[in-house]
Structures are given as structure tokens and as C-alpha cells.
N, C-alpha and C positions, 0 to 999 in steps of 0.2 A: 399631552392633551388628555381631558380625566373626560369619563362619558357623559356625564355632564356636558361639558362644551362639546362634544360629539352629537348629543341630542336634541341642543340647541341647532346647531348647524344642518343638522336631519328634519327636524319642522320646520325652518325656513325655505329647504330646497325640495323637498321631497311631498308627495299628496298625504292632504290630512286622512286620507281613507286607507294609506297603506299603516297597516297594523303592526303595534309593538307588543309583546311579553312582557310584563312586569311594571309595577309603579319605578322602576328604576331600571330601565332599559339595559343589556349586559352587549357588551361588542364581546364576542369568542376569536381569540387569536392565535391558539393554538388547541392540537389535539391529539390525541394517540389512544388508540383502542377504542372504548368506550367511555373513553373522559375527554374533556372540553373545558379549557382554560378561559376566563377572560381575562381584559387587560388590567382587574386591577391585581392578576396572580390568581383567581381563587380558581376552584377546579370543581367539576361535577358530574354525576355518572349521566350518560347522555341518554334517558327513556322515550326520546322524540326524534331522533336524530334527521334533522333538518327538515320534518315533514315525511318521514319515513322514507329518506333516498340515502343515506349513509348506512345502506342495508347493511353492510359488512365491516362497518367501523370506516376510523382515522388510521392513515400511516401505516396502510397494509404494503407490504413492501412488493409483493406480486401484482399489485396493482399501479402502483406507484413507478414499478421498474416498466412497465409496457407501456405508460404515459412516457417518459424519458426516452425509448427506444423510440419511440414517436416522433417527439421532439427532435430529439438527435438527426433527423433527417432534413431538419429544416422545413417537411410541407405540414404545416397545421391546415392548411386549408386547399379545398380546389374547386369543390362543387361538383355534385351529380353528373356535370357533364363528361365526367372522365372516372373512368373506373376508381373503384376504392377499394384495395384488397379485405383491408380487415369490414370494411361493409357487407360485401359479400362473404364472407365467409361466419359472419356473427348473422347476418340473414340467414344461412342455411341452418345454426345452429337453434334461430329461435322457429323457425317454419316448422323441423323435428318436435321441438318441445312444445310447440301448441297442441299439437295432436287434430291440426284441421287440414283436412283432406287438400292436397295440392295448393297449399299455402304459398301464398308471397307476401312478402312485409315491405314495407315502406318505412324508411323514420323520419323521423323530426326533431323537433327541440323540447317540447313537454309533452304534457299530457293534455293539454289544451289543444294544442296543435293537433294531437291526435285524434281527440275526441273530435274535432273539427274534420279533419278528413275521415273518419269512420260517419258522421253526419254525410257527407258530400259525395262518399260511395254510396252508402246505400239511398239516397234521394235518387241519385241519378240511376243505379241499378232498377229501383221498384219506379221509379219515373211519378214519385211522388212527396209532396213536400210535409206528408203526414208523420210524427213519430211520436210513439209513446215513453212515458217516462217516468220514472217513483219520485211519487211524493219524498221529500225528505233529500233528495238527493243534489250532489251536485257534479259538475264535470267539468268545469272550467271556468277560467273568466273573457273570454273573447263574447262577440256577439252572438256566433250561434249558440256556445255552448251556455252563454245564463240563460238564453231561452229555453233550456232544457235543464235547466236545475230547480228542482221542486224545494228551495229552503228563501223564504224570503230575505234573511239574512245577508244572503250572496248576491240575491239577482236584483243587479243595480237597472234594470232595465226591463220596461214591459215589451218591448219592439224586438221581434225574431225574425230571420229568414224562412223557419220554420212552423208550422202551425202543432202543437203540441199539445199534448192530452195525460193525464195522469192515474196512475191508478195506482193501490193500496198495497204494502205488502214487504215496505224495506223496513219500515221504524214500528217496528212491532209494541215494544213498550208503552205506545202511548194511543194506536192503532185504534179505531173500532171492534176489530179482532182479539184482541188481548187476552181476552179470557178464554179463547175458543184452544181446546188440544192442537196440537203440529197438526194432524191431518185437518181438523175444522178450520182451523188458519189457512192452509193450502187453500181447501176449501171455498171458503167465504171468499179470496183473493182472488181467486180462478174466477169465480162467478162475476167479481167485481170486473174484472178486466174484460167477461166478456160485455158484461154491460156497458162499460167505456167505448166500445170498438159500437156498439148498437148506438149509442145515446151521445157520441160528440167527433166520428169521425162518417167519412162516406164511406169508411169500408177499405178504401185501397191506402192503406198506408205503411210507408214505407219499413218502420223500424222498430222496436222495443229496446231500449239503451235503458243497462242497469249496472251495479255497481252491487258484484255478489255479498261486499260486506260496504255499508255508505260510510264512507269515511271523515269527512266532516260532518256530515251529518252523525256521528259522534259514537261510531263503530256499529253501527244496528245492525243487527244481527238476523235473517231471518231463518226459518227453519229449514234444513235439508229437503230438498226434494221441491220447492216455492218455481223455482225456473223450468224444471224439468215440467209441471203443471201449465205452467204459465206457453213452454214450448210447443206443447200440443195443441192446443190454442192459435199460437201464430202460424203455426205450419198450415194449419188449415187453412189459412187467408195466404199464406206467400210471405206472411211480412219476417224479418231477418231478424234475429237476434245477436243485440250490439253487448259485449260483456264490456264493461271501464275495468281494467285489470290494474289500474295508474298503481292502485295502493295495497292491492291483494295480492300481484304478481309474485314468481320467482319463490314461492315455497314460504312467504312469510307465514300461512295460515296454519302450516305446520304438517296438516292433514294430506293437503295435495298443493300439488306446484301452482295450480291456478284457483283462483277461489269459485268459478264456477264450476269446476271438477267435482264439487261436492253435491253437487245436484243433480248428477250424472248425465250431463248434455254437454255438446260440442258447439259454443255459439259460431256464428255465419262469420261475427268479424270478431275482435278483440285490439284493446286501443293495450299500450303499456308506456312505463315513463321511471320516475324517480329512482327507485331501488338498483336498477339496471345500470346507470351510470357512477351507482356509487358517489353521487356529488356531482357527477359532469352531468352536461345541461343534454339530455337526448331521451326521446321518449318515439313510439311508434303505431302501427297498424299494422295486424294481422289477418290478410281474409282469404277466403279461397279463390284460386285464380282468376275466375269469371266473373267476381265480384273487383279485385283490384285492376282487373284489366278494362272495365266496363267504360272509362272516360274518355271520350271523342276526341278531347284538345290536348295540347302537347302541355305539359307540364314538368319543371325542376324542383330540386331543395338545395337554397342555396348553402344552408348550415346543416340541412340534417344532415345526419348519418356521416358527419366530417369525418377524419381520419382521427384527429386525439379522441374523441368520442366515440368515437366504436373501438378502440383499441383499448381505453379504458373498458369499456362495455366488456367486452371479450374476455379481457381480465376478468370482469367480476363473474359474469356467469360461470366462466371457469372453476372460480375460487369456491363457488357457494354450491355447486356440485362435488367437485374434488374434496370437501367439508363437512357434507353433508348439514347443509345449513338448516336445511328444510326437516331434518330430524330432533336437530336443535331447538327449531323453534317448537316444532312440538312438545318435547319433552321440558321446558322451559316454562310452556305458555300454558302448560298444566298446573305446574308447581304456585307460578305468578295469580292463576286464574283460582285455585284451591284457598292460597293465603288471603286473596282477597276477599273469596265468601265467607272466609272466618272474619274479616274485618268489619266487611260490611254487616254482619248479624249481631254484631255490636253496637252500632252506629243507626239511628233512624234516621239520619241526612242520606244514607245510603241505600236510591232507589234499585237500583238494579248494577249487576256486572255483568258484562258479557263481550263477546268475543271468540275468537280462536287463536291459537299459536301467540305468534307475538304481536296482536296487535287486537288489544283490549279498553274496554269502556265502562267508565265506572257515573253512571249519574247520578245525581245529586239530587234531593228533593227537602222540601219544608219537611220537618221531623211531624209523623202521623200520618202523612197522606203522600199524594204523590204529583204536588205542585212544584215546578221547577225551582230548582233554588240555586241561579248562577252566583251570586253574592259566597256561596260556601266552596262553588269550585275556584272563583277569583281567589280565596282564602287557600282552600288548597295549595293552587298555585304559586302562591307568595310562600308558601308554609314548604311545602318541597324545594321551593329552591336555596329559602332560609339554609335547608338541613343539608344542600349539596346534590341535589336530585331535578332533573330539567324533565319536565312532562309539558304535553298540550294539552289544551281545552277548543273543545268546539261543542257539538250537537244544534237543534233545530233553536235551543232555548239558553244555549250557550254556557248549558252547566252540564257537563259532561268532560270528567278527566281524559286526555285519552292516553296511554301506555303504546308504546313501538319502536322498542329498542333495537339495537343491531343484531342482527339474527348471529353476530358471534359472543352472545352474551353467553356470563359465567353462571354457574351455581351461586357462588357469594355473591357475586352481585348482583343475582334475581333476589336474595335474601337480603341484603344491604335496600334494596330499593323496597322490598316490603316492611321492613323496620319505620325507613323512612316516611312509605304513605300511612302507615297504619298511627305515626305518630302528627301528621299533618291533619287526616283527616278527625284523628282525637281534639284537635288544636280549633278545628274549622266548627266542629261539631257542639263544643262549650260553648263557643263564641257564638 
């Protein structure tokens, strides 16, 4: 069957809202390392890898062999109501690694889910249905969570559980702030939020949910120290601060294992997801104990935190510790992030780069100014994959490359992939 008739069969059964890549849709049917086959043979270095959850590549054999060992037992499944060795024991490992004070973790199945229960703890913790949230951002697709995504692109829905407020300070690029230095950014941000909290809530609200780099929102970047401002702030009031770690997690930023580590605060909760399973479906909640303990009613999961899924899990955090992944991406995400300033100061399609470690944004603009130009990252697109190279695109305006490769990426093939955008974006940029 050619994808063709696979695409056919995909728009007959599937929602016209679920999104494809490419004028010529690719089924991937095999992989190993950092390359991804489709079915008609062809092969490509993988700079997206599934949405940023094949942190550690294809076909890692440490990974692969504790999923087996799993199997082998026969129990894939049992539910929360019966102990799950490698649950607890990959809970103790991630409690440590958060670095928040008398931790316990819950999992789930995504990042949705989680964002959903980190919503649901702190409502019920502050005993209010108030939360703040950045413009630009987003957290999920369930109900609560598009009610709290600031990108109209996403949020299929004006109707929340929650009553929400937004303030300034994740998508700097295009910001009111823009022109102001890192501290007047801070700044102006701080000020703004206190005026959100005067001018559109009562005061008692529960939560500030952020996402220290926005990732569909198309890697925005803000400047060091934005949360830490923003922290002092909420403390005054009691309200909790929620990090979405979904896509920062696990050391991809390079600099630190969580991406709000770089702002030097310890938020209240922290959701996590993708990178962690390596591909398997499991994602979580991190908060301190009087925060996860805070719910009245009895409550299960019936998939989270299953046994293949935390064993996989266990694997990966393993692996990307004992690897030292999280130094790789740094020193990777330097080289990637270098090559591309020299690309882009060639290129007037190319408004800004930015990013940390391995998980970078390159946006696109009409040549002279700095009007969004998705039409050139569609071209990109097409144009890197032409050359063997698989990248995403997202941001607010939907033209914004985005790069985040598997944190076991090589020298050559950070070089092999800068060849490749510097020749696509040459291609996007004539045209």
C-alpha cells in the first residue's frame, strides 16, 4: 500500500483537525539512532523527534531491553491499585531530581493529563478557580488545559472550568517589551502581572502556570531571572507556581536539568511528559507533599504510571544521566545555535534564533521588517525534508522552524543538519 492510499484512508477516518507534515504526508516505519525511515525506503536525520519525546533516539538497546524484561513477565498492566515496583522506584528517582522540598509524584499518560492535574491540585489547594497564565503559551488539548493556553491557534474553545487571566513575558520577539534590556523586560513584566492580579482577578488565585521555554508557541525564549521576578510576586499573595516542564524537562536545555532552574526558583508543582518515556505514552506531576496530598476523594490511574511505562521511563532517565545527555545538549546546542546566527545574518527571512541546548527557534519574517512569514517556514519545511532533514514548525503565527533533536546527537550530524537548513533556508529565501 503506497501513502498515498494510506492518506486516503487517514481523511476518511480520522478528524479533519488532526494535523499532517508535509504536501506529501511520510508513514516512518523504521529507525535507529537519530535517523527515521519511511515506507518508501528513504531515510532522514530526525531534528523533531516525535515532538520532542524520542529524547534519546531509536533502538537504544538499554532501553529496549527493560521494556522486554517487562514483557517477559506477562503483566503489562494492573492499575494503581496494586503496587508497581518500577513506579515507585522511578517516583523516588524523579522526587530527588526535582529538587522540591518533600516531593511526591503522580503519573499519567501525557502532558495533558498532567497539566490537568497540576490545574486540579492547586484549585483545590488555594480553594480557588483563579489562574494565571502567558500569553503565547500552551498546555494541552483537554478542556481545562485550552482554557489556559494563550495561542489562539490551539484553543478550540472559549468555555473553561477555570476562570483565567494572562500576563506578558513568554514571547518576547514580538512583546510590547521588545526593545526594553533583560532587567527592563523583567521589569515592565513584573509590573504587568502586578497589574493583571489588580485589574482582572479578586485577588485570591490559585496558580501561575508557565512553560520556562513555550514550546509550540515556537521556542520563546524569555530572559533569565523573568520567574524568579514574577515569584516574589506570587508569594506575596499565596498563589503557587505551576512550571509545564512537558518539553524543557530531563536536561534538554542543556544548562540545567529543568528549564526553570535557570531562573533560580523552585516552583510549588511541576507537570513532566514526552522525553521521559522515550516514546512510551507516560507523563506526570511533581509537588510537595501538602500540595499532592490536599484531595478529599479517593482517586486512581488506570494507565498511568503502568509497569511497561515506567520501566521504559527508568531506562531512559537512567541512560541520559549515565551519558551525560544534559552536557551534550549543551555543548551541541551551542555549535547548532552559533551556525545558525551565521545563517540567519545572511538571510532577511530570518527574524530571530533563539533557544537553549537542543531545543531551538528559528522565525521567519517578510524580508525588511518583521511581519510573519509562515509561507517561508511551509518552504523550509518542504525544503529540509526534500534534503533528508525532519524539523517542526509551530509559533503564535505559525512561522517559526523549530529544531530538537535527540539529546544523543553527533558532532556531524549537528553539522550535516546545519548544511542542510542553511541550504533550505537559502531555497525559501529566493523564492
Amino acid at each position: 500500500m503506497t501513502e498515498s492510499d494510506l492518506l486516503r484512508r487517514h481523511r476518511a477516518v480520522l478528524p479533519n483537525w488532526l494535523a499532517l507534515y508535509y504536501s506529501d504526508p511520510i508513514e516512518i516505519v523504521s529507525a535507529r539512532g537519530r535517523h527515521v525511515t519511511d515506507s518508501q525506503g528513504r531515510t532522514y536525520l530526525d531534528f523533531f523527534a516525535g515532538i520532542l519525546t524520542n529524547a534519546i533516539g531509536y533502538d537504544v538497546a538499554e532501553i529496549s531491553d527493560a521494556i522486554r524484561r517487562q514483557l517477559d513477565t506477562g503483566v503489562l498492566h494492573t492499575s494503581t491499585l496494586y503496587l508497581i515496583r518500577k513506579q515507585v522506584e522511578l517516583a523516588e528517582q524523579i522526587a530527588e531530581l526535582s529538587g522540591i522540598a518533600d516531593a511526591k509524584v503522580f503519573f499519567t499518560n501525557s502532558g495533558t493529563e498532567a497539566n490537568e492535574t497540576a490545574l486540579l491540585l492547586a484549585t483545590q489547594y488555594r480553594r480557588s478557580n483563579q489562574i494565571l497564565a502567558m500569553r503565547n503559551s500552551y498546555h494541552g488539548r483537554a478542556f481545562g488545559t485550552v482554557g489556559i493556553t494563550g495561542n489562539r491557534g490551539w484553543s478550540a474553545s472559549s468555555l473553561s472550568p477555570v476562570k483565567v487571566s494572562y500576563v506578558h513575558g513568554g514571547y518576547r520577539y514580538r512583546g510590547p517589551f521588545a526593545h526594553l534590556s533583560d532587567d527592563g523586560y523583567i521589569a515592565a513584566c513584573a509590573d504587568d502581572l502586578r497589574d493583571v492580579l489588580q485589574t482582572t482577578t479578586s485577588g485570591d488565585v490559585a496558580a501561575l502556570i508557565a512553560e520556562p521555554i513555550q514550546g509550540v508557541g515556537g521556542f520563546s525564549t524569555p530572559p533569565d531571572g523573568l520567574f524568579a521576578s514574577f515569584k516574589e510576586i506570587l508569594d506575596e499573595h499565596g498563589i503557587l507556581l505551576i512550571s509545564d516542564e512537558v518539553q524543557t524537562g530531563w536536561g534538554r536545555t542543556g544548562e540545567h536539568f529543568w528549564g526553570m532552574d535557570a531562573h533560580g526558583v523552585k516552583p510549588d508543582i511541576m507537570t513532566f511528559a514526552k522525553g521521559v518515556g522515550n516514546g512510551l505514552a507516560i507523563g506526570g506531576v511533581i509537588a510537595r507533599g501538602e500540595i499532592m496530598d490536599c484531595l478529599q476523594a479517593n482517586s486512581i490511574s488506570t494507565f498511568g504510571g503502568n509497569p511497561v511505562a515506567t520501566a521504559g521511563a527508568k531506562a531512559t532517565v537512567d541512560y541520559l544521566l549515565e551519558h551525560d545527555l544534559q552536557g551534550n545538549a549543551a555543548k551541541l546546542g551551542d555549535r547548532l545555535l552559533s551556525g545558525l546566527h551565521e545563517i540567519g545574518a545572511r538571510h532577511d527571512i530570518v527574524g530571530d534564533v533563539r533557544g537553549k541546548g537542543l531545543m531551538i527557534g528559528i522565525e521567519l519574517v517578510r524580508p525588511g521588517g518583521t511581519e510573519p512569514n509562515p509561507p517561508a517556514a511551509t518552504e523550509v519545511l518542504e525544503e529540509t525534508r526534500s534534503r533528508g532533514l525532519l524539523v517542526g514548525k509551530g509559533g503564535l503565527y505559525n512561522n517559526v522552524i523549530r529544531l530538537a533533536p535527540p539529546m544523543t546527537l553527533t558532532d556531524d550530524e549537528a553539522e550535516q543538519a546545519l548544511d542542510i537548513l542553511g541550504e533550505a533556508i537559502t531555497a525559501a529565501d529566493h523564492r
